[in-house]
N, C-alpha and C positions, 0 to 999 in steps of 0.2 A: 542594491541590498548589501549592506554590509557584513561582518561577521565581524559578533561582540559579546560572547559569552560570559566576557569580564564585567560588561557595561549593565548584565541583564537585569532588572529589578525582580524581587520574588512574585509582583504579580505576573509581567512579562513570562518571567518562568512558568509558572503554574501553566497559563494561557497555552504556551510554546507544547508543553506535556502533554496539556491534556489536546490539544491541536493533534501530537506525534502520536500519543499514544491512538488516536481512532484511524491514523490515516497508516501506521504501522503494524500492523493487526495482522496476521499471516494471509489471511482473505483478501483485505482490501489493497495490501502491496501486490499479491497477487493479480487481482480486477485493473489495478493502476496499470502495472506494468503489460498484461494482456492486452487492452486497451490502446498503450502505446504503440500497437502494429496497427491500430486502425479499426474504426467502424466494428460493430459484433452484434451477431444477434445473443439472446440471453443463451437459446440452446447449444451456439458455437461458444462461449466462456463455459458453460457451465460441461460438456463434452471434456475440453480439454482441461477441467477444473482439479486433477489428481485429487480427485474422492469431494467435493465441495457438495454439501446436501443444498437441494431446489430449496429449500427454506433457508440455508444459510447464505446463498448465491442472492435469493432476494434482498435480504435483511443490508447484506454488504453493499449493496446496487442502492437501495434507497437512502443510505448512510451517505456516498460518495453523493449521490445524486442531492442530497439537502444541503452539503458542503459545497455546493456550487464545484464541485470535482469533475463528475459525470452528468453527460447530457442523457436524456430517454427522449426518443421518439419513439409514438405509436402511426405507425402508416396506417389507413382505415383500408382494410383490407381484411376478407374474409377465408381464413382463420386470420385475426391481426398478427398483423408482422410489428414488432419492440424492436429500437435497434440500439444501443448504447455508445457514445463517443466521449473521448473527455474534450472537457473543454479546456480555455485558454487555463486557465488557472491549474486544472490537473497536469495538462503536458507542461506547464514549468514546475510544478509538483516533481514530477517524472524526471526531468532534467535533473530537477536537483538530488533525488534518488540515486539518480545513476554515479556520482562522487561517494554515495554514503556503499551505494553495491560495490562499486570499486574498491572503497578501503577495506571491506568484509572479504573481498576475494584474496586481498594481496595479507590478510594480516589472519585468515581464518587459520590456517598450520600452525602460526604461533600464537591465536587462543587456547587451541586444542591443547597445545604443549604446554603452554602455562595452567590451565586447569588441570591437569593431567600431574606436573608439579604439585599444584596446592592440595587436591582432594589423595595425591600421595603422604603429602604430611597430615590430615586429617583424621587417617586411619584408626582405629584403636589398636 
């Protein structure tokens, strides 16, 4: 896979957005990235979910899950046990995340600073 921002056509773009924008979602970067240590059941993400409502935890799970993102199994077992893995396409997902988490880490002090500049000149 290349990188070709220059080459992109506006439908490509659109496509690439609206792709970014459902898998970039504060939840579902969340579920991605949780996911990448392995196996879950819903009640284990949604625990360590820092405040995620069971209705928003589903909605994000079924999203990832129609994106071919995330796998769901149900073991037949009574109370059923759910258990959620990504699949191939998610963990290259994730891979690729992890350049975009690295640039946000090394450059997040001098967003702060530069917003911090512009909403100074903004002032009335």
């Amino acid at each position: 896979m290349g990188h070709r921002p220059a080459l992109c056509t506006a439908s490509e773009s659109l496509r690439t957005r609206e792709i970014l924008g459902r898998v970039g979602d504060k939840w579902s970067l969340y579920v991605i990235v949780k996911l990448g240590t392995g196996t879950m059941r819903f009640t284990e993400i949604k625990r360590q979910g820092d405040g995620i409502s069971q209705r928003m935890l589903t909605a994000t799970l079924r999203a990832l899950e129609r994106d071919g993102l995330v796998s769901r199994t149900v073991h037949p077992v009574v109370p059923p046990r759910v258990e959620y893995t990504l699949t191939a396409m998610g963990r290259a997902l994730l891979e690729a995340l992890g350049s975009v988490m690295d640039w946000a880490d090394t450059y997040a002090d001098a967003i702060e600073e530069a917003r911090g500049g512009y909403d100074s000149l903004q002032a009335p």
